[in-house]
N, C-alpha and C positions, 0 to 999 in steps of 0.2 A: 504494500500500500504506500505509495505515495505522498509527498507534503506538498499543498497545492495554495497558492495563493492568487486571488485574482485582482483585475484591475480594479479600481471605485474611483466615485467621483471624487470632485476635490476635497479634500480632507477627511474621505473616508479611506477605511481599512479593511480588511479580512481575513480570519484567524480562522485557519482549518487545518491545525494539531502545529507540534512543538511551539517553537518560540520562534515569533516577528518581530521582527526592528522595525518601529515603524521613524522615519528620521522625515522631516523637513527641511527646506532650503527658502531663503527667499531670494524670489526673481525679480529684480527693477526692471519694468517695463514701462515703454510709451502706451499712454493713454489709448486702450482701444474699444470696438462695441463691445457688451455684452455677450452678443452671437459669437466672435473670435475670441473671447479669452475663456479658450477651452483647456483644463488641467492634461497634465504629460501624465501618461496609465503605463505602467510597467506590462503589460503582459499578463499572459496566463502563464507560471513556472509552473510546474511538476518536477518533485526533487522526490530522490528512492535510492536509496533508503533513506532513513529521516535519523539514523543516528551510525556512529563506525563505533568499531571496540575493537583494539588491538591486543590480543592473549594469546599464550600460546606462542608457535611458530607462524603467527599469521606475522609477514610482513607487508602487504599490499592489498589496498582496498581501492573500489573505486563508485562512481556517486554521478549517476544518469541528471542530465537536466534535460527535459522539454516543453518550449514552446508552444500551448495552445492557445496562445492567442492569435490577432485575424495582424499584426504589427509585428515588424519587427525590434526585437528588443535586445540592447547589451546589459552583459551582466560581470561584474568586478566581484572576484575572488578573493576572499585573504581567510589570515589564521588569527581571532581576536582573544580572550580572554574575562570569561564573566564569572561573578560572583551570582551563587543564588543565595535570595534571601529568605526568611523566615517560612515565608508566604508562598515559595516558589518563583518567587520574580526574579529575573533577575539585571545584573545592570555590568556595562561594560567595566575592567578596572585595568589599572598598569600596574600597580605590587603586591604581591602575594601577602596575604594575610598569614597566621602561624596554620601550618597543617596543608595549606594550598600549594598544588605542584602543576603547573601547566603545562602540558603538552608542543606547544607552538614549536621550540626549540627539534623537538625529537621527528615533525614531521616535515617532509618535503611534497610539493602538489603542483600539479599541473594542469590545463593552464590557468595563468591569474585572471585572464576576461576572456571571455565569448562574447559572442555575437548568434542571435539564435533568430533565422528567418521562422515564420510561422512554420506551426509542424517540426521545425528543425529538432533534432537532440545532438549533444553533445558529451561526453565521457570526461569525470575528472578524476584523476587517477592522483592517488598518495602513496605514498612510500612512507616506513618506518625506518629509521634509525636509528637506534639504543647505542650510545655511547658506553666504553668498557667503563664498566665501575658501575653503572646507575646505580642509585637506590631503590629498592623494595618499594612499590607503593602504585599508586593509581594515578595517571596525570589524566590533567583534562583543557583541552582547546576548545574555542566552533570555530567550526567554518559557519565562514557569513558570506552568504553571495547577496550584491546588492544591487538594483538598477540601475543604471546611470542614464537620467534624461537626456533628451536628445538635444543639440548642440542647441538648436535652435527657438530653444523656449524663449528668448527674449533678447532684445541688445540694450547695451550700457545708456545711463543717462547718457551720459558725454558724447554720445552722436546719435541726437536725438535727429528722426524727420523735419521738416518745416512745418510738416501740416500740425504739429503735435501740441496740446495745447493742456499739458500737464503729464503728472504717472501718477501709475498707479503699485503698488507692489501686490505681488500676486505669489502665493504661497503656491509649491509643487509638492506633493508630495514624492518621495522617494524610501520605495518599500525593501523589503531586505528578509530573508531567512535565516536562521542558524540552526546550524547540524551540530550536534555534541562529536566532537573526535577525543573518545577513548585510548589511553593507552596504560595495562596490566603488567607490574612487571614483580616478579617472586609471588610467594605463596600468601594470596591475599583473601579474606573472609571476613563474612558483615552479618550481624545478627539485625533483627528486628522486634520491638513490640511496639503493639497499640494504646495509649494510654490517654488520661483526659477526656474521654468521650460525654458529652453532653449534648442533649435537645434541645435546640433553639427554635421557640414556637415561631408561628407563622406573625408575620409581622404585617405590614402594610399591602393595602389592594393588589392580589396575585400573588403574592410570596406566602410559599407553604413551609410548611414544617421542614430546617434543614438539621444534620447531627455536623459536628462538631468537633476533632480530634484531632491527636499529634502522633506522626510518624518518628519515632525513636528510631535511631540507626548506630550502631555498635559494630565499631571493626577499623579496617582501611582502605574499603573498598564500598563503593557507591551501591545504591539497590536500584532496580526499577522491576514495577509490576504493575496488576491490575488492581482495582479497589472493585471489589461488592459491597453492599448493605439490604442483607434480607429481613425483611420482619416476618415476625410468626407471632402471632396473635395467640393471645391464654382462650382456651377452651379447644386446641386441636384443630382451628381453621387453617385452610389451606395457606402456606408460606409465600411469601411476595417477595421478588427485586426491587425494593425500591429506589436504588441511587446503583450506577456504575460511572468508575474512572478508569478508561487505560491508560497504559504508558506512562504511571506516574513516577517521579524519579527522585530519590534524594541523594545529594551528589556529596562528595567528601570536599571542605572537611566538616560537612553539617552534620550535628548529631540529632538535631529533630527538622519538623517540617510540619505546621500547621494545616488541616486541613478542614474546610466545610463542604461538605455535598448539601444541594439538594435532592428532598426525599421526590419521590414522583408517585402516585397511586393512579389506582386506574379510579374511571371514574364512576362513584357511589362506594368506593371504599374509603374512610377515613381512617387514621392513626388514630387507635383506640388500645388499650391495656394489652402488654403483651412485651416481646423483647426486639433490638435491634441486632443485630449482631455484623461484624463488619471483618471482613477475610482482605489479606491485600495476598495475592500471589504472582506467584516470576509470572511473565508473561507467558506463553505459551508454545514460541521460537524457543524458548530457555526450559522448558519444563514442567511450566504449571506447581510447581512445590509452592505450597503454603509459606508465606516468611514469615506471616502475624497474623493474630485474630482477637478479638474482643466485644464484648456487648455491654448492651445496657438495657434496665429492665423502663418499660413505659407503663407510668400508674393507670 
């Protein structure tokens, strides 16, 4: 499965799984209609896999992009360095905090920009290289590939038309993905529990009943799996999914990871007395093993 992101209008976005950069620029332009001052759209990307992990004797990975969009679109490659937070967010940084080991250094890639006509694909290929000595432990880079708008979104005040009879500044957006680039190196293990779990009622018009809890991660290596939340209702009623998350990931050197789902029921069922119970396991490429489980009982 694929990470896809599409074009929007001006100052929108869209987020269909990992993590988007969404970045802006601003453009000085000469004063134009309405009708012409159309926003620059990056395209349709498709990117697959959506994460690398170097273990083992794996030294070479490689990361498809294609163009479904109806435009042609470039696309600028690099190796950047994020921090996640609390919350799962996260934000670019330059120095490593205590526990943090980056990646960027250990990998090489190829190329730094494409050019992708509609339909086009393109292949970018990484290579590992582990310096003698490394230390034991998990690095972590993204790859970020970004849009680069077209030359021609605007020209400088300073050679403005005659006809021109002010400016205006006009925001572009410029959108971007990042792929996690793993790299494993010694004999590395991560434990998990779930702890913290609490009900948070339904609050304002359309907000239903969400649960509440913290991913604990124990070891030197990163987790990522699936999150369920089944309710089983007291008297023997049939058991319900109410909330799923895939691909959730807590990366090193975080030892917890907050998280809220919302519950979903089907409809004429409400949250009545009974228990929640909430499994995160390895994804299913990995195993399916249970990493954590935990409940809560509802009055």
């Amino acid at each position: 499965m694929g990470l896809r992101y599409r074009r929007g209008g001006r100052g929108s976005a869209h987020w269909c799984g990992g993590f988007t950069l969404f970045l802006l620029i601003a453009a000085v332009l000469p004063w134009v209609a309405p009708s012409d001052a159309r926003g620059q759209g990056a395209g349709d990307l498709v990117v697959a896999p959506t994460r690398i992990v170097f273990e083992g004797r794996t030294r070479t990975a490689q990361i498809s992009l294609l163009n479904r969009g109806s435009a042609a679109a470039t696309y600028r490659i690099s190796l950047i360095n994020m921090r996640m937070a609390e919350d799962g967010g996260f934000k670019e940084i330059d120095e490593p905090a205590p526990g943090e080991q980056f990646a960027d250094r250990l990998i090489r890639y190829a190329p730094r920009q494409v050019v992708l006509a509609p339909g086009d694909s393109q292949a970018v290929r990484l290579l590992l290289r582990k310096p003698r000595g490394l230390e034991p432990g998990e690095y972590r880079s993204h790859l970020l590939l970004r849009a680069i708008p077209s030359q021609n979104i605007g020209k400088s005040v300073e050679d403005p038309s005659p006809n021109d009879t002010g400016i205006r500044i006009r925001l572009i957006p410029i959108y971007g993905v990042t792929i996690p680039v793993i790299v494993r190196h010694g004999d590395l293990t991560a434990k998990v529990s779930l702890t913290d779990l609490a009900l948070v009622p339904a609050g304002g018009q359309g907000e239903g009943d969400r649960l509440s809890f913290r991913i604990n991660r124990d070891g030197n290596r990163s987790v990522l799996g699936d999150l369920t939340v089944t309710y089983f209702p007291n008297g023997g009623g049939a058991e319900l999914v109410v909330a799923q998350v895939t691909r959730l990931a807590v990366y090193t050197p975080n030892a917890s990871r907050t998280v809220i789902m919302a519950l979903r029921f089907p409809d004429g069922v409400t949250l009545g007395r009974g228990r929640l119970h909430v499994a995160f396991r390895e994804i299913p490429k990995n195993g399916g093993a249970l990493l954590g489980e935990a409940e809560i009982g509802v009055p």
